[in-house]
N, C-alpha and C positions, 0 to 999 in steps of 0.2 A: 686334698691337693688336686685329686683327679678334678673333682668337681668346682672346681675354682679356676683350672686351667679352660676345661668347658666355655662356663662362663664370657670367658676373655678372650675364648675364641669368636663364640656368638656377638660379644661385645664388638669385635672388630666386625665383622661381617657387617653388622648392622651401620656401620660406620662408614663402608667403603660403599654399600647402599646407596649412602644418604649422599654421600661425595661423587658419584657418579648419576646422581639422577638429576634430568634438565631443567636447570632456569626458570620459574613463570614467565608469561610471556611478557614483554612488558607494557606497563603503562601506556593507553593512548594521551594524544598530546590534547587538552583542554582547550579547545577553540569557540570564537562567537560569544555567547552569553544567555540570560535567562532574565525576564521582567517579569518581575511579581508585580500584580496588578490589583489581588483582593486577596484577602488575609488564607479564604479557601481555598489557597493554589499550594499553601503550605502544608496541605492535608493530604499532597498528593504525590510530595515528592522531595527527599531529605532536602535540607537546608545548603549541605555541601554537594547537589548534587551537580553535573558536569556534562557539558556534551561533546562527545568526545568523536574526534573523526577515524575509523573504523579503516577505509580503503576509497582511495579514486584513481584519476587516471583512467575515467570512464568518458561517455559524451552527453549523456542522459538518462541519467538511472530514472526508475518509475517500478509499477507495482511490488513490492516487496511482499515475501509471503515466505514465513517460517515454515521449514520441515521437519519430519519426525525423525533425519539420522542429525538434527544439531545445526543444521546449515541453514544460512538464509539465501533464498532465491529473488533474483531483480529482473528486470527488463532494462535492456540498450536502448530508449527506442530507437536511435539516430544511428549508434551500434547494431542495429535488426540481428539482437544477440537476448541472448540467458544467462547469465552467468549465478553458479554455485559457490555462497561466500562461507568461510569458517566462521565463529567467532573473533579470532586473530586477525583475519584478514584478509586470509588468503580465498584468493576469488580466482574460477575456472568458469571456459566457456563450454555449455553444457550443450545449448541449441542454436547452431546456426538458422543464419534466417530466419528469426523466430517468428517475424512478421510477413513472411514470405518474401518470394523473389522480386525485387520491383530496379525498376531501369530509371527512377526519381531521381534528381541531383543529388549530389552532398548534400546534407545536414538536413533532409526531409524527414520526416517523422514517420518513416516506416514499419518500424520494428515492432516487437508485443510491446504491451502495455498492460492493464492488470491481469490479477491473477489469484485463485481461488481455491481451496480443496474440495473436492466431492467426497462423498462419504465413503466412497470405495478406495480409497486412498489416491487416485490421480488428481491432476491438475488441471481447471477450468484455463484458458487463456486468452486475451483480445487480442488480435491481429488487426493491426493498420493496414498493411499492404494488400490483404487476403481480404478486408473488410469482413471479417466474422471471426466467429468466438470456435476454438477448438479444446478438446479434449489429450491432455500431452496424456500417456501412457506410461505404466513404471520401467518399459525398456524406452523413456521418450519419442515416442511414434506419436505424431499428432494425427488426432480424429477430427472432421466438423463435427459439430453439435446444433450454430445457429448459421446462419448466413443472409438469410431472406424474410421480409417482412410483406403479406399481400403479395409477392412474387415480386417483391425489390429488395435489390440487395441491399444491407444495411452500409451507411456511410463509413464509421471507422469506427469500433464498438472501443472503448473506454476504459471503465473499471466494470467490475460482479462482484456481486456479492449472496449467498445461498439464504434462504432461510433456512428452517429445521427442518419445515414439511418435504424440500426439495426441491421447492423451485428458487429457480431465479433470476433475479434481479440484475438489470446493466443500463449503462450512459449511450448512448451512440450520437455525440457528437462529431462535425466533417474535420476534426484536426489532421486526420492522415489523407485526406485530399487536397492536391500541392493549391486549389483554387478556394478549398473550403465550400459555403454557401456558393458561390459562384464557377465551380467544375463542374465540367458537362459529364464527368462519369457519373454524378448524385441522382440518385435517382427518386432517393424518399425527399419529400418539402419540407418532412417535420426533422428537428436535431431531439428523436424524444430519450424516454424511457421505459423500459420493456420489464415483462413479466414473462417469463419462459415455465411452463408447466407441461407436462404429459403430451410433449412433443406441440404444443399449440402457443402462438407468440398474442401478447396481448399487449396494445401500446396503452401506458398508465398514464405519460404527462406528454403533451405536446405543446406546451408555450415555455419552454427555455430555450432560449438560445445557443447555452451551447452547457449543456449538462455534463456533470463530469464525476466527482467521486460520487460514491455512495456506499451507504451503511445504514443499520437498524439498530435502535435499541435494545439495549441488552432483555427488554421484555419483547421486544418483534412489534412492536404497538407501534411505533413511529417509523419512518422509514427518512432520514436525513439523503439532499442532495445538492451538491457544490454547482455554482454556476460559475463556469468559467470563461467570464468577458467585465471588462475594464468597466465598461458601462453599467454591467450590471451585475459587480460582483457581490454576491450574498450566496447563501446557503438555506433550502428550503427545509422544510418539515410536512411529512403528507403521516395523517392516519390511515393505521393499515386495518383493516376488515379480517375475520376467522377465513374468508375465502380469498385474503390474500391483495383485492383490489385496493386501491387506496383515495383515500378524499381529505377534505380540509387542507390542502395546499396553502402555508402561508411563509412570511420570511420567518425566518430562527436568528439567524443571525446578517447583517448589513454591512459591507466593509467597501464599498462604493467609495470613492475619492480618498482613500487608505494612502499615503503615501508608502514606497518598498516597493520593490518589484515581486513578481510573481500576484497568480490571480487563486479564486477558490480553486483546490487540487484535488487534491488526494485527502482524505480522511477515515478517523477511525474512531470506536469509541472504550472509553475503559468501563471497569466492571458496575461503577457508580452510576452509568450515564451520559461523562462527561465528553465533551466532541473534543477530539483534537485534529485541526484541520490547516492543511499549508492556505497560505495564501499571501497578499502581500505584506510585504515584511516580517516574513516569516510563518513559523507554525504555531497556530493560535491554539489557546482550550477555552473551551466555553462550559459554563453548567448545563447542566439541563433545562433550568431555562432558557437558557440565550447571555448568560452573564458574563462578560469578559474576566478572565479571571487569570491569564498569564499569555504569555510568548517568549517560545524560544525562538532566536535571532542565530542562525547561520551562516556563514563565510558565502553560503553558495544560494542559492533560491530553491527553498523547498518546493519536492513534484509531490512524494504520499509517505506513508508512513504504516507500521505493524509494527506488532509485541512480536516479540522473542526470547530466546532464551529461556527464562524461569516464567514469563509471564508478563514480568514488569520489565523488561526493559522495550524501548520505544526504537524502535529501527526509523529514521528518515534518508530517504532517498534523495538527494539533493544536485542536480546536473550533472558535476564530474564525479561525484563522491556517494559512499554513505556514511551515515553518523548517527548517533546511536545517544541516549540517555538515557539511565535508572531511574525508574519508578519508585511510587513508594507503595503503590497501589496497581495489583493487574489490571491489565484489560479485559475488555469484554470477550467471551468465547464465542471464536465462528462456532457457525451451525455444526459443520462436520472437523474433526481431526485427525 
């Protein structure tokens, strides 16, 4: 009897538990859509899967980049903010002026922009307003890292991206000059792309116009780069050398007279190969070789995009918002975690 009453004590216990623990959270709301466009887009991501909007009420979200306590990190740029989002949703501003202090009108594109882990666990950053790339710190203290090329300072540095060895890789297109190509503050002729190593800067590509995401393959042999202008939007491919330099510059992918707004942006690649890259009309994926093979179609005009969470889910950054889809397949791993 003793032992029976036990029981049925335990039994309640476990009961009032369950009756007082919270809610899951709920359901994001299923917005925009998905075009399957070749049967190998079905290899990459459930049949029911769903993009789903996360959090807005922003002005220009951009670089996204998963961290090791669960949270996903963005850029304002328009905002010259940081903000730190949960999975749920919930989003805190972490860095003011993240693109430093600038006297620009409204809606200039001041703020950070991508953003990177270094192996030592802090944060690579671009700054528009500051025009260089700084190092944010684990009590958030920002360090320079790059600023000057040849003893000019760089136009508005972009996205980064690390190799393994350590160095790296960035866009410095003039979007964060209110004149662009035509501001008397520019001071470099070329919009290129850099290689930063053992404190020494080396410019890789000087005929883009206006350069902008970038990423590697998941073997480091290719080195993908977005070009971000109406004229001439496509996406390059350069071979990368064991010393890092790179050659064979040709198109990958062409999306030139694409109807959608938004141009080449932000891109990423998953574990396969495969690019998934905004641009207009959405956020595209292509094979490794250059194959169209789907688009997600968003309420908003995709800026870039990262894995999170488990791996496979697909964070986009998209104007006012972010939004998010499950994978079926991770992504490629940065260099550092």
């Amino acid at each position: 009897m003793k032992k029976k009453m036990m029981c049925m004590a335990v039994l309640a216990a476990l009961l009032a538990g369950c009756a007082s623990a919270p809610p899951p959270p709920p359901e994001k709301p299923r917005v925009g859509s998905i075009v399957r466009l070749d049967p190998a887009f079905d290899a990459l991501l459930p049949q029911d899967a769903r993009i789903e909007k996360v959090a807005g009420g922003f002005t220009f979200t951009e670089g996204p980049l998963w961290r090791p306590d669960n949270r996903l990190w963005f850029s304002d740029v328009i905002g010259n903010v940081v903000r730190s989002m949960t999975p749920d949703g919930q989003a805190t501003v972490i860095i003011e002026q993240s693109g430093g202090p600038s006297n620009a009108p409204p809606g200039s594109y001041i703020g950070s922009n991508g953003m990177a882990a270094d192996k030592d666990g802090t944060v690579l950053l671009c700054q528009h307003a500051n025009r260089r790339i700084v190092r944010v710190t684990k009590d958030l203290k920002m360090e320079p890292v790059v600023e000057k090329f040849e003893g000019k300072r760089l136009n508005s540095p972009n996205d980064l991206v690390f190799r393994s060895d350590g160095s790296l890789y960035f866009t410095d297109p003039p979007f964060g000059l209110l004149k662009q190509d035509d501001d008397p503050a520019k001071e470099l002729k070329v919009n290129g792309v850099y290689r930063y190593a053992n404190g020494k800067m080396q410019l890789l590509v000087k005929d883009l116009s206006r350069p902008n995401g970038i990423g590697f393959s998941p073997d480091e042999k290719g080195l993908y780069v977005a070009n971000c202008d109406a004229k001439r939007a496509l996406w390059m491919k350069y071979d990368v050398a064991a010393d890092g330099s790179v050659s064979s510059g040709r198109v990958f992918a062409d999306l030139t007279g694409e109807t959608g707004k938004g141009c080449p942006d932000g891109l990423k690649l998953d574990s396969r190969g495969n690019l998934f890259a905004t641009g207009p009309g959405g956020l595209w994926v292509f094979s490794p070789d250059g194959k169209r093979l789907g688009t997600f179609k968003l309420p908003e005009t995709p800026a870039n995009a990262n894995w999170g969470d488990d791996g496979k889910t697909l964070y986009i950054t998209a104007e006012t918002s972010v939004y998010r889809v499950k994978m079926a397949v991770a992504g490629a791993k940065p260099a550092f975690q």
